[in-house]
PAZAPA-4460 file (N, C-alpha, C; in steps of 0.05 Angstrom, whole numbers, plus 32768, in hexadecimal, padded with zeros to 4 digits):
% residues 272
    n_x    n_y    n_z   ca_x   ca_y   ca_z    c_x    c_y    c_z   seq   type   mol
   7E02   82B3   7D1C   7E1E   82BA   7D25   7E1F   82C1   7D42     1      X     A
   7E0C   82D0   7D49   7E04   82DD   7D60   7E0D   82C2   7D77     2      X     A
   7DF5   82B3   7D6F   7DF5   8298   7D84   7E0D   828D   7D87     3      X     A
   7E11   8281   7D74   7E33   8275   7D68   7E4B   827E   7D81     4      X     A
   7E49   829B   7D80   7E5E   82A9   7D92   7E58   82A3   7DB2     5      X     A
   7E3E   82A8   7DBA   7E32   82A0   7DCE   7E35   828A   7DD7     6      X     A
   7E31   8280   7DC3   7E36   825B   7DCF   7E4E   825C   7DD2     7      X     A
   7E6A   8265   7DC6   7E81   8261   7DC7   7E8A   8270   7DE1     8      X     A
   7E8A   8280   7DEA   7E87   8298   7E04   7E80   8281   7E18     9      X     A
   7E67   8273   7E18   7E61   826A   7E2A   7E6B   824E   7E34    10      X     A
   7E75   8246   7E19   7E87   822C   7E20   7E9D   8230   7E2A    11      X     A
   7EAB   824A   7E1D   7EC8   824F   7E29   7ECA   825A   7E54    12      X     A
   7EAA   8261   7E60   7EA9   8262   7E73   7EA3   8252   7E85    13      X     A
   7E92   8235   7E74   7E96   8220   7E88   7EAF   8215   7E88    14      X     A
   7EC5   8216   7E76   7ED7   81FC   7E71   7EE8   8210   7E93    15      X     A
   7EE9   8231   7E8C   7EFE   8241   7E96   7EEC   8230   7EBD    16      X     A
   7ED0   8233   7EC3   7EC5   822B   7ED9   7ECC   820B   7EDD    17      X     A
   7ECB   8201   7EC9   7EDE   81E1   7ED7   7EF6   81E4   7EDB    18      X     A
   7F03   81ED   7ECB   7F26   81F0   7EDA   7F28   8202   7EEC    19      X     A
   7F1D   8216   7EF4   7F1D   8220   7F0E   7F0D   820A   7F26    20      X     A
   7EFB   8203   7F1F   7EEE   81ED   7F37   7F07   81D1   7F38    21      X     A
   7F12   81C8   7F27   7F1F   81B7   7F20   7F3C   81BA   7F3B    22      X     A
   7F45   81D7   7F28   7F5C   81E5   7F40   7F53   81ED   7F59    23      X     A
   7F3F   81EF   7F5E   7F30   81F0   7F7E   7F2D   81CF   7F8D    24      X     A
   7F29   81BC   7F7F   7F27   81A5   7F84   7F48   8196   7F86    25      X     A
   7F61   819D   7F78   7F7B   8195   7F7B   7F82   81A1   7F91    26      X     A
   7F76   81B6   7F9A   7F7F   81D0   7FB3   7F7C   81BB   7FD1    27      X     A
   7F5B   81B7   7FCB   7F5E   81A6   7FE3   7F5E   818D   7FE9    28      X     A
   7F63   8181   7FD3   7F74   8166   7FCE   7F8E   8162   7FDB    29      X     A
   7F95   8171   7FD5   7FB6   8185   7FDB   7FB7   8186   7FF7    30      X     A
   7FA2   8195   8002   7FA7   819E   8023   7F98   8185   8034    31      X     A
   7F83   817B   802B   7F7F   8160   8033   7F96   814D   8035    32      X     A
   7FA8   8143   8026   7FBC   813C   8025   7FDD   813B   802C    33      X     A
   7FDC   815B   802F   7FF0   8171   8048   7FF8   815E   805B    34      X     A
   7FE8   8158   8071   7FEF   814A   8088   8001   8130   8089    35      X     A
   7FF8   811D   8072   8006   810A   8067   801B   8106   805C    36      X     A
   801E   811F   804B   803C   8128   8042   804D   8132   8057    37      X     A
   8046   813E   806E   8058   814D   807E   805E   812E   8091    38      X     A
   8050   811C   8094   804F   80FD   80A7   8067   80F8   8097    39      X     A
   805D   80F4   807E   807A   80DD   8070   8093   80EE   806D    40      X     A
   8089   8109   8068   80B0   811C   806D   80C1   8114   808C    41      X     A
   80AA   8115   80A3   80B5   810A   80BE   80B9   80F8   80BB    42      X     A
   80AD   80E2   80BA   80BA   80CB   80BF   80C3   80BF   80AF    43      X     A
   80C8   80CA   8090   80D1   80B8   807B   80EC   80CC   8075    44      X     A
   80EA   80DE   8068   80FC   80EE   8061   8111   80FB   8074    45      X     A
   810E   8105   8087   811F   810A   809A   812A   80FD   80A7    46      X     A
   8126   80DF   80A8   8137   80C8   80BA   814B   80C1   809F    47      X     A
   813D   80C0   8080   8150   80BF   806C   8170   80D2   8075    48      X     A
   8169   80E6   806B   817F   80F7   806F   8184   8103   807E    49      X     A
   817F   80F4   8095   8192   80F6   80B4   81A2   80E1   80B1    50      X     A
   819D   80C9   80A8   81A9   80B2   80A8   81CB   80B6   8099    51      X     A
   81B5   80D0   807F   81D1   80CD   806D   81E9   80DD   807C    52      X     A
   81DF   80F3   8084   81F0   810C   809E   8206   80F1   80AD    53      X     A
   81F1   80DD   80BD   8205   80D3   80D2   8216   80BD   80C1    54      X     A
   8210   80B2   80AE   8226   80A6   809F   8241   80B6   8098    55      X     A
   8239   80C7   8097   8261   80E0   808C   8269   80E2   80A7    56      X     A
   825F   80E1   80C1   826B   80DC   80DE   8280   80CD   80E1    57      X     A
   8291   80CE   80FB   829E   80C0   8102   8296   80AE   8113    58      X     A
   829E   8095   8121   828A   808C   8139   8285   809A   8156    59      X     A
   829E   80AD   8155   828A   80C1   8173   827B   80D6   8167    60      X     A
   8276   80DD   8148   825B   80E8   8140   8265   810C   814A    61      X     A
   8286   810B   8142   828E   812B   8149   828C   8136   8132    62      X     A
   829B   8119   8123   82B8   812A   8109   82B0   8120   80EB    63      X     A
   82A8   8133   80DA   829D   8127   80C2   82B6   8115   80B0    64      X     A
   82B6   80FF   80A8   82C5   80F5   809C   82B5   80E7   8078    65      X     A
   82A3   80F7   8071   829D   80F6   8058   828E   80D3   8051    66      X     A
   82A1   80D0   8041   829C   80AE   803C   82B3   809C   8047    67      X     A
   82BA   80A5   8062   82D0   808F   8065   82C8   8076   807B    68      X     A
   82A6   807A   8081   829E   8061   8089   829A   804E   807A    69      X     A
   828A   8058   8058   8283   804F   804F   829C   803A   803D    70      X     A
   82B6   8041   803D   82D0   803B   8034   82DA   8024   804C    71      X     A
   82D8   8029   805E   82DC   801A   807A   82C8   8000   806F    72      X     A
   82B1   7FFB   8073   8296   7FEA   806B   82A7   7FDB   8049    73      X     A
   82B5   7FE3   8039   82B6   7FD4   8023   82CF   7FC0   8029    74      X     A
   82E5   7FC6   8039   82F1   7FBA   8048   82E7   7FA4   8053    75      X     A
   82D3   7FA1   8059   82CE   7F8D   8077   82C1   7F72   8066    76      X     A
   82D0   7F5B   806A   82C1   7F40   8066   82AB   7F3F   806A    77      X     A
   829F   7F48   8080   8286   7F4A   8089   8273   7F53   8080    78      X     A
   8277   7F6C   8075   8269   7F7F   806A   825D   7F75   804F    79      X     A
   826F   7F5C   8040   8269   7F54   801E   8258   7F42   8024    80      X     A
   825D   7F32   8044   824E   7F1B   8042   8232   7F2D   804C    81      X     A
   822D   7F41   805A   8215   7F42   805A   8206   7F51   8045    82      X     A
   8210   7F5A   802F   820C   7F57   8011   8202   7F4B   8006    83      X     A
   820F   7F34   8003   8206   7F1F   7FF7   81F3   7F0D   8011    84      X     A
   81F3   7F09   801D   81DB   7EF8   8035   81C1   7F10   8030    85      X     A
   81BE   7F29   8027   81A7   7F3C   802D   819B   7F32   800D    86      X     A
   81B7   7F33   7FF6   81A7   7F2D   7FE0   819B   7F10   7FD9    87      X     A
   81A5   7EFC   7FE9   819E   7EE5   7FE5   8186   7EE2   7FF6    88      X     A
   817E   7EE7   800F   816B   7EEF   801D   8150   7EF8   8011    89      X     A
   8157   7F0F   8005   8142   7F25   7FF6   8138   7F1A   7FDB    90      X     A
   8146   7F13   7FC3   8146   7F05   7FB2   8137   7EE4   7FA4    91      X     A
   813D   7ED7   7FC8   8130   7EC0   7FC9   8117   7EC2   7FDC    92      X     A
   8113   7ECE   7FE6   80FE   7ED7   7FF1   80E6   7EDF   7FE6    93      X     A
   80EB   7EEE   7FD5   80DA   7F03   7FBF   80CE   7EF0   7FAF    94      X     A
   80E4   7EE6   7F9E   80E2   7EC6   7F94   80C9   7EB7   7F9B    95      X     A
   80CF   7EAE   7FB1   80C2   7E94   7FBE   80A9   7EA1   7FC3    96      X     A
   80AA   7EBA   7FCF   8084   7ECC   7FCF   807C   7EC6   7FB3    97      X     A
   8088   7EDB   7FA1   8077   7ED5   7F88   8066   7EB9   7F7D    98      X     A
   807E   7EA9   7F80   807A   7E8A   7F76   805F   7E85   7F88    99      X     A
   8065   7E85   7FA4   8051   7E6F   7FB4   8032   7E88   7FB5   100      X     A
   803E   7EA4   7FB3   8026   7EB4   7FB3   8012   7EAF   7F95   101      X     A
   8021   7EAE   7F7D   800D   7E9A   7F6D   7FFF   7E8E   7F6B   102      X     A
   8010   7E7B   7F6F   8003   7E60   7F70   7FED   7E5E   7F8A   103      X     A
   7FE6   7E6E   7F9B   7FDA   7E6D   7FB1   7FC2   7E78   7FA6   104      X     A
   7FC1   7E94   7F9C   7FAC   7E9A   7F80   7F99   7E93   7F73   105      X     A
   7FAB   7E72   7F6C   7F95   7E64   7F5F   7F8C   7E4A   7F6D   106      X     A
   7F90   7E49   7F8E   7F94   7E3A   7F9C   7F7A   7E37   7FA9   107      X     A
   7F5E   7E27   7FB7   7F4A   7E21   7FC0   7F52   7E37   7FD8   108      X     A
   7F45   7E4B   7FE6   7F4A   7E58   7FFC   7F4C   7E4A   8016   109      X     A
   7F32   7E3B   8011   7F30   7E24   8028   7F45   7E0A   802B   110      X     A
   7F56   7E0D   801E   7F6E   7DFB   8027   7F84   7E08   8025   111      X     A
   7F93   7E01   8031   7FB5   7E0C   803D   7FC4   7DF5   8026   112      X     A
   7FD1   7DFF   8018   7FE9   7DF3   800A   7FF8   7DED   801A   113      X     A
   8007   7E05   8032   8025   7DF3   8042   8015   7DDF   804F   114      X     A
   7FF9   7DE1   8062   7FFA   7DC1   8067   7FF7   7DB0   8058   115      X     A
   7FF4   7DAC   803F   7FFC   7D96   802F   800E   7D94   8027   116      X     A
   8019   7D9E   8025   8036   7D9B   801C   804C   7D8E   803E   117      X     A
   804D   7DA3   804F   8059   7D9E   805D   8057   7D76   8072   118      X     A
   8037   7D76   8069   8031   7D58   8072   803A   7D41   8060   119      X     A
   8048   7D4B   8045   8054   7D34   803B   8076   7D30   803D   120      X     A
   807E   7D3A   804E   8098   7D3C   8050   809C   7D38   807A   121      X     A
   80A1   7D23   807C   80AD   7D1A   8095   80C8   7D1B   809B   122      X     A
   80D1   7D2C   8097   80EC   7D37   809F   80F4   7D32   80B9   123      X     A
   8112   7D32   80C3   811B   7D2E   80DB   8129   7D4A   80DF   124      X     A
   8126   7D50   8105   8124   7D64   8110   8142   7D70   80F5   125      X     A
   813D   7D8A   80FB   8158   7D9A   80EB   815F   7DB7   8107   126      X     A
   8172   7DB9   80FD   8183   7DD9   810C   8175   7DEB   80FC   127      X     A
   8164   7DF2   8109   8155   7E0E   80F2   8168   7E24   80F9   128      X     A
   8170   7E2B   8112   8181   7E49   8110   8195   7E3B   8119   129      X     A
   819F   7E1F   8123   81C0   7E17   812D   81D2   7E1C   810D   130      X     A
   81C6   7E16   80F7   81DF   7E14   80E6   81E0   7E29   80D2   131      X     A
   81EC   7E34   80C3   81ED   7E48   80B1   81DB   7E47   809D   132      X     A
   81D7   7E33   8092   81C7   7E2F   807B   81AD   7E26   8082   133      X     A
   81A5   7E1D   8095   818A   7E15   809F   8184   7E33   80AD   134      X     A
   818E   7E40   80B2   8185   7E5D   80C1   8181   7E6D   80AA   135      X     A
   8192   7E70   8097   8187   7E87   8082   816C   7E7C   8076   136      X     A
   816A   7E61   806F   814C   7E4F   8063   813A   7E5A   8075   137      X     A
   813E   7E55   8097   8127   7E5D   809D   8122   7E7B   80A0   138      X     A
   8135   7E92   80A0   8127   7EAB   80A4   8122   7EB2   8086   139      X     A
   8125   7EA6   8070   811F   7EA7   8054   80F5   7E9F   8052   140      X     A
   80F5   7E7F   8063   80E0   7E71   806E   80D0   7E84   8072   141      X     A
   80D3   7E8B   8084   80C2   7EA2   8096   80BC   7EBE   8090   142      X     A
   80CA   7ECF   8083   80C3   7EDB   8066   80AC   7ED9   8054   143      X     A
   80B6   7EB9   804B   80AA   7EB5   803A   808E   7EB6   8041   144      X     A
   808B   7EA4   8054   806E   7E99   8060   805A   7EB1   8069   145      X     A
   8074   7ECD   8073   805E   7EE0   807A   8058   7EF2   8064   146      X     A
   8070   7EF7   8046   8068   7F09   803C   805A   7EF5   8014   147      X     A
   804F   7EDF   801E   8043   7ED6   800A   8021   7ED7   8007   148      X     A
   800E   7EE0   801D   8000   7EE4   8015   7FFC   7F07   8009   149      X     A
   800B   7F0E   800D   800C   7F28   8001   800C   7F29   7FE4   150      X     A
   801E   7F18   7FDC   8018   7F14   7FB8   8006   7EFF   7FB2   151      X     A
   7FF9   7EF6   7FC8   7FDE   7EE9   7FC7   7FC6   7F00   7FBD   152      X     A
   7FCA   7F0C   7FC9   7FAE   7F1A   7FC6   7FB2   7F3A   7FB9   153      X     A
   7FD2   7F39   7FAA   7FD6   7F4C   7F9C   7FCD   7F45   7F7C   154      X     A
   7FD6   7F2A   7F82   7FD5   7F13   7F68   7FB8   7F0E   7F66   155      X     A
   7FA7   7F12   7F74   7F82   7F0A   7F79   7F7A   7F1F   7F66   156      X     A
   7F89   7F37   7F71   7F7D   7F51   7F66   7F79   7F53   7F4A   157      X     A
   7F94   7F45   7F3C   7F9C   7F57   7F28   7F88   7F38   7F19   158      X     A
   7F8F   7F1C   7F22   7F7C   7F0D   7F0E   7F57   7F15   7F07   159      X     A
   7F4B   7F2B   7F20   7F37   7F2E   7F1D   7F35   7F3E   7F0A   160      X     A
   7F50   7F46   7EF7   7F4C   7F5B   7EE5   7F50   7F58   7EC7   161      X     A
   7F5C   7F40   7ECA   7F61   7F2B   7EAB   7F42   7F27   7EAC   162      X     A
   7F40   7F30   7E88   7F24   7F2F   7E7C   7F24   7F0C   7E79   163      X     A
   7F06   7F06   7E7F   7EF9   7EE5   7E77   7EFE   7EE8   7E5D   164      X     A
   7EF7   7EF3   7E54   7EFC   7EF2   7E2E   7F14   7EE2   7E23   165      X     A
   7F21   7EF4   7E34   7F3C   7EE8   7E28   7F44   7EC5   7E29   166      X     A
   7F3A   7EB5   7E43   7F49   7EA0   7E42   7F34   7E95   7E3C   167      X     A
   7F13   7EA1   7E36   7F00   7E8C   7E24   7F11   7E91   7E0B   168      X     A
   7F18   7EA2   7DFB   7F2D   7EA0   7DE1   7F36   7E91   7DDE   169      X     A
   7F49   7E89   7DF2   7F5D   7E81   7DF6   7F5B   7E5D   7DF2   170      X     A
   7F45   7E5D   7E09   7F3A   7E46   7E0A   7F2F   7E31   7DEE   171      X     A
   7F20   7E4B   7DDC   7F0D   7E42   7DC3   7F26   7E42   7DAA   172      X     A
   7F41   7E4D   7DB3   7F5C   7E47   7D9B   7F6C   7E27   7DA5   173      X     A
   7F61   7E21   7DC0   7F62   7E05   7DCA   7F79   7E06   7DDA   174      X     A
   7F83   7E1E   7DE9   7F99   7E21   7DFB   7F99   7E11   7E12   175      X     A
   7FAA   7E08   7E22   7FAA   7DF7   7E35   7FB0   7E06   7E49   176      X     A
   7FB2   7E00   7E61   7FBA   7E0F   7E7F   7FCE   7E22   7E86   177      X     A
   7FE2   7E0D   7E77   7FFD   7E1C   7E79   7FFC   7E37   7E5D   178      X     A
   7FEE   7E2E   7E4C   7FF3   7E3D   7E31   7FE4   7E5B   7E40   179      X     A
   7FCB   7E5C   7E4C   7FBB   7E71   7E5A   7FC6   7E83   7E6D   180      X     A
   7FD7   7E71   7E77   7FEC   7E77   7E91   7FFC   7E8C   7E84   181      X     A
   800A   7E82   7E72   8028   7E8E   7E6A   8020   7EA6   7E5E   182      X     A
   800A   7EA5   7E41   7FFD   7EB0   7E33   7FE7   7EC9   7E39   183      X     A
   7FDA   7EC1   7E47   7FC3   7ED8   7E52   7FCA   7EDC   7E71   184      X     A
   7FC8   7ECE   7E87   7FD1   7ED9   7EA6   7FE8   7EED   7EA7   185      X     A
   8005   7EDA   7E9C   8018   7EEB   7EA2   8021   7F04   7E96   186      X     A
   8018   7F00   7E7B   8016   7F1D   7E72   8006   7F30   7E85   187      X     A
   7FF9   7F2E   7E80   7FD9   7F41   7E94   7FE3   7F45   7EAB   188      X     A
   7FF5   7F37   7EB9   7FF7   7F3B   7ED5   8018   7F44   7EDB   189      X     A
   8020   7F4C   7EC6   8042   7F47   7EC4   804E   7F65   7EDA   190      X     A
   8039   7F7B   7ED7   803B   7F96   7EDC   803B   7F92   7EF9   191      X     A
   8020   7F82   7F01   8021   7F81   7F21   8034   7F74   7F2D   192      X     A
   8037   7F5B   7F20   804F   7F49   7F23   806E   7F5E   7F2E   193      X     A
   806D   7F65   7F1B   8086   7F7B   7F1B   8084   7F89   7F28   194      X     A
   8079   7F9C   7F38   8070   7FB0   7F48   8078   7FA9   7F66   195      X     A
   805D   7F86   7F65   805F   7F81   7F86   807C   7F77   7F8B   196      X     A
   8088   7F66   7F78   80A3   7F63   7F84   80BF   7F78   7F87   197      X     A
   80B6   7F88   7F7D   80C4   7F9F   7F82   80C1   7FA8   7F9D   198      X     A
   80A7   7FB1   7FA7   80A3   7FBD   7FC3   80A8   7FA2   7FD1   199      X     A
   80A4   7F8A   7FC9   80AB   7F73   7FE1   80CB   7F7A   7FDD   200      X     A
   80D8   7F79   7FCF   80F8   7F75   7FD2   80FF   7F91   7FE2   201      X     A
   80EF   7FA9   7FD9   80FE   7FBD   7FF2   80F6   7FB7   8015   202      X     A
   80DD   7FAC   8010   80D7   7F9E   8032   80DD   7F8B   8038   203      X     A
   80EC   7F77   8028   80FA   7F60   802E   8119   7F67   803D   204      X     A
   8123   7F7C   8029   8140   7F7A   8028   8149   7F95   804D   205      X     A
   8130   7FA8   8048   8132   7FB1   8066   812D   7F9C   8077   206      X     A
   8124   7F85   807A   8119   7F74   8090   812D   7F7C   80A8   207      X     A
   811C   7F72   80B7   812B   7F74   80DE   8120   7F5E   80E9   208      X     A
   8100   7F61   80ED   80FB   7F50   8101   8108   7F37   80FB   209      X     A
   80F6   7F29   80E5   8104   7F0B   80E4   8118   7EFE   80ED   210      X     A
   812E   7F0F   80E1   814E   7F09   80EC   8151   7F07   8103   211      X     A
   8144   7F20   810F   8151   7F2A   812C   8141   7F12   8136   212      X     A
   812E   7F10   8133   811A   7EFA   8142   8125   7EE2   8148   213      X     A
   8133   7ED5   812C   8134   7EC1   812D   8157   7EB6   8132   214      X     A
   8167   7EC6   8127   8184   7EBE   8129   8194   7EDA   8135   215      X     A
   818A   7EEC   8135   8194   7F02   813D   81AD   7F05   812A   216      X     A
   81AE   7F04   810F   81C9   7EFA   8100   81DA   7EE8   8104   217      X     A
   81D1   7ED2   8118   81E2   7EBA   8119   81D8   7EAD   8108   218      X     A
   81EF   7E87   8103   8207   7E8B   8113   821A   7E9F   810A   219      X     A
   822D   7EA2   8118   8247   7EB4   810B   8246   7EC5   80F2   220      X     A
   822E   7ED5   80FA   8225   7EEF   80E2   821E   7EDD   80CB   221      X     A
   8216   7EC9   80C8   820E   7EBD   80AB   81EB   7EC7   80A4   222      X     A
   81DE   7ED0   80AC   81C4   7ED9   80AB   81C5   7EF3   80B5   223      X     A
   81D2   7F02   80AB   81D0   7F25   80B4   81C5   7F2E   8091   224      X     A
   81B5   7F45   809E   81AA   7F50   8086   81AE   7F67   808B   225      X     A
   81B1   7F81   8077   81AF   7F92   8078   81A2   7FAD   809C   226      X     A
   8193   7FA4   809E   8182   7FAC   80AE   8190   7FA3   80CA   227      X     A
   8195   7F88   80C9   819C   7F82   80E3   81C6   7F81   80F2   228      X     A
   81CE   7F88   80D7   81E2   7F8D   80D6   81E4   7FAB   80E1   229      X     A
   81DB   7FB6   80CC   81D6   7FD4   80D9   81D5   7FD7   80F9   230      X     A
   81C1   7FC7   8104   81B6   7FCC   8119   81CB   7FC5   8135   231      X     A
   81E4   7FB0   8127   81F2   7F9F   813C   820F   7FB4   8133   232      X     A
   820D   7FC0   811E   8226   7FCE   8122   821D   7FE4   812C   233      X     A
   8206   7FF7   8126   8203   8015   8136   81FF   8014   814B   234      X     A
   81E8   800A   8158   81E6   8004   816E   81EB   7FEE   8183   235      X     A
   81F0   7FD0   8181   8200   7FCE   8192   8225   7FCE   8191   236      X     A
   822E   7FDE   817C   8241   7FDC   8176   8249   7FF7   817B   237      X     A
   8239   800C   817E   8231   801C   818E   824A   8033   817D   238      X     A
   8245   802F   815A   8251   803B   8142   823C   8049   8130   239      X     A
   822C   8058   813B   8215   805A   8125   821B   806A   8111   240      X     A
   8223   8080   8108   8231   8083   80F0   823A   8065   80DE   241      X     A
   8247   8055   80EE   824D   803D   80DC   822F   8029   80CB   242      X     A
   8221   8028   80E4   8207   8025   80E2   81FD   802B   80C9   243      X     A
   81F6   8041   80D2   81E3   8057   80B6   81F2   804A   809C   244      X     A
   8216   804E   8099   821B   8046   8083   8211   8029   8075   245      X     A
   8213   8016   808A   8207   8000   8082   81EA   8004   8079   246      X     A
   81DC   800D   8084   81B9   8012   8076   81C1   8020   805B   247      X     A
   81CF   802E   805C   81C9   8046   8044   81D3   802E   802B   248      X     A
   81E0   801D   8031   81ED   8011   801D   81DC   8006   8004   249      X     A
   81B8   7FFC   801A   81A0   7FF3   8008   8196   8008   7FF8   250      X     A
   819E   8019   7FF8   8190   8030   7FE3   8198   8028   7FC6   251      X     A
   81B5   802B   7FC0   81BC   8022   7FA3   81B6   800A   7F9A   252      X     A
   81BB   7FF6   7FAF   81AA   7FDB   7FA6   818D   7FDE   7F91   253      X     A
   817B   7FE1   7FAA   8162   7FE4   7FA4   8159   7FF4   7F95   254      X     A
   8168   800E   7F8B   8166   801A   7F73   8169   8016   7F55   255      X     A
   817B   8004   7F5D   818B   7FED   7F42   8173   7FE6   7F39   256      X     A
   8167   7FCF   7F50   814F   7FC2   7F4B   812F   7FCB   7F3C   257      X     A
   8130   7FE7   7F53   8116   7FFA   7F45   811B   8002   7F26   258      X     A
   8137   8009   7F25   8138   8017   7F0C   812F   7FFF   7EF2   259      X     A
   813D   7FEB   7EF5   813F   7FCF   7EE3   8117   7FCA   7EDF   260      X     A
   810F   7FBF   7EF1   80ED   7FC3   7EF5   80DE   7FD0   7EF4   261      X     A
   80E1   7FEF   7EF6   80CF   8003   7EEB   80D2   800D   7ECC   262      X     A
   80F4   8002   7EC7   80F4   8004   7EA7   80E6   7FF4   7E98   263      X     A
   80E5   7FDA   7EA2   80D4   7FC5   7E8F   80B9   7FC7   7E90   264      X     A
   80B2   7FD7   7EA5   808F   7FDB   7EAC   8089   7FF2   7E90   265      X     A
   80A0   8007   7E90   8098   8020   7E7F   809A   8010   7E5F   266      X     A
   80B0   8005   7E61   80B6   7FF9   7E3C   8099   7FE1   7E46   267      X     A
   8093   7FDC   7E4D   8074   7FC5   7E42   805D   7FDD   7E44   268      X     A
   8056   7FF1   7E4E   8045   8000   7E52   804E   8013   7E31   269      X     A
   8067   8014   7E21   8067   8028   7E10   8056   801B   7E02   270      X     A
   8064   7FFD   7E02   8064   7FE6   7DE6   8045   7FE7   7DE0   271      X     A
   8033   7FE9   7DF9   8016   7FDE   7DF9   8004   7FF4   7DE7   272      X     A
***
């Protein structure tokens, strides 16, 4: 009995010496980490809600007027079309990464798909930024082209993690390409899938450079996005309160979005 207690005494003082070492180890996990949290409060959080402050402004930035920029902004023709041009932008963009980031995946490294592809099509010269619809294709283009190897090698990651087992199974029940595809990849990969296009659509739908680069929202505002709208009404429109309202506008959007995609991540993670 003696021992019994002893041994029990002595287990209850290692478990109490790991959770104290444990809580000494979150401590300076914690303060290791301090510096990084105080970086992203500056530059992430406090440009947030300054932004929101100068949206209730007026445009000389005296007189608080609540939400009546943001009431001003639902008014404006302008304002729906760059709505809809940010969601068609962002949407088809994200799109076209996923798809060509795929398929790139399972693609020889040592060969380039657009040059094969692009060398079977002899096209005649086009208005890449002269016409409306050839300008949104190409800052869509260019998007695409830069943010597809990203789901290249997000997509690398996650196939290095689908068990062989599975599509030798798969294989020995006599499944074919597509059957393996549909069946074992996309399941297995559906979480990352979902994930990266999420953070691509919130770095899609902020974009600047591209636009600004390439059409500066021409012609006649038909390629304004969010970001660069913002940027032509606060500052050179020289309205920033109006500004801000236009940025702030992507929050509910993209929340819509997160919420819809992090729900289906949690309901397949209950189901499993």
């Amino acid at each position: 009995m003696a021992e019994t207690a002893l041994g029990t005494i002595a287990g209850a003082r290692r478990r109490f010496a790991l959770r104290r070492a444990m809580s000494r180890k979150s401590s300076i996990a914690f303060l290791m980490t301090l510096p990084l949290i105080l970086l992203v409060a500056l530059l992430v959080l406090y440009p947030a809600f300054y932004s929101i402050h100068l949206a209730t402004l007026n445009k000389s930035m005296e007189r608080f007027v609540g939400l009546g920029n943001f009431l001003f902004l639902f008014k404006r023709e302008t304002f729906w079309m760059v709505v809809r041009q940010s969601c068609l932008f962002a949407i088809t963009a994200v799109i076209c990464k996923a798809v060509i980031g795929f398929i790139l995946a399972h693609f020889d490294p040592s060969y380039s798909a657009f040059n094969w592809l692009l060398a079977q099509f002899g096209a005649e010269p086009v208005p890449w930024t002269g016409d409306a619809d050839w300008a949104r294709f190409s800052v869509i283009l260019v998007n695409v082209w830069i943010g597809a190897p990203f789901f290249m090698i997000m997509y690398l990651a996650a196939l290095k993690s689908v068990p062989e087992q599975l599509y030798e199974a798969a294989a020995i029940d006599g499944a074919n390409w597509w059957q393996r595809l549909r069946y074992v990849t996309l399941p297995m990969m559906r979480n990352i899938i979902a994930i990266t296009a999420l953070f691509s659509l919130i770095v899609t739908f902020a974009n600047f450079d591209i636009v600004r680069i390439l059409t500066a929202g021409g012609p006649i505002d038909r390629t304004h996005v969010f970001a660069t709208w913002a940027f032509w009404v606060g500052i050179q429109g020289n309205d920033i309160p109006l500004g801000a309202s236009v940025s702030l506008f992507m929050v509910p959007i993209l929340a819509v979005a997160a919420i819809f995609i992090l729900r289906d991540i949690n309901r397949r993670a209950s189901e499993a």
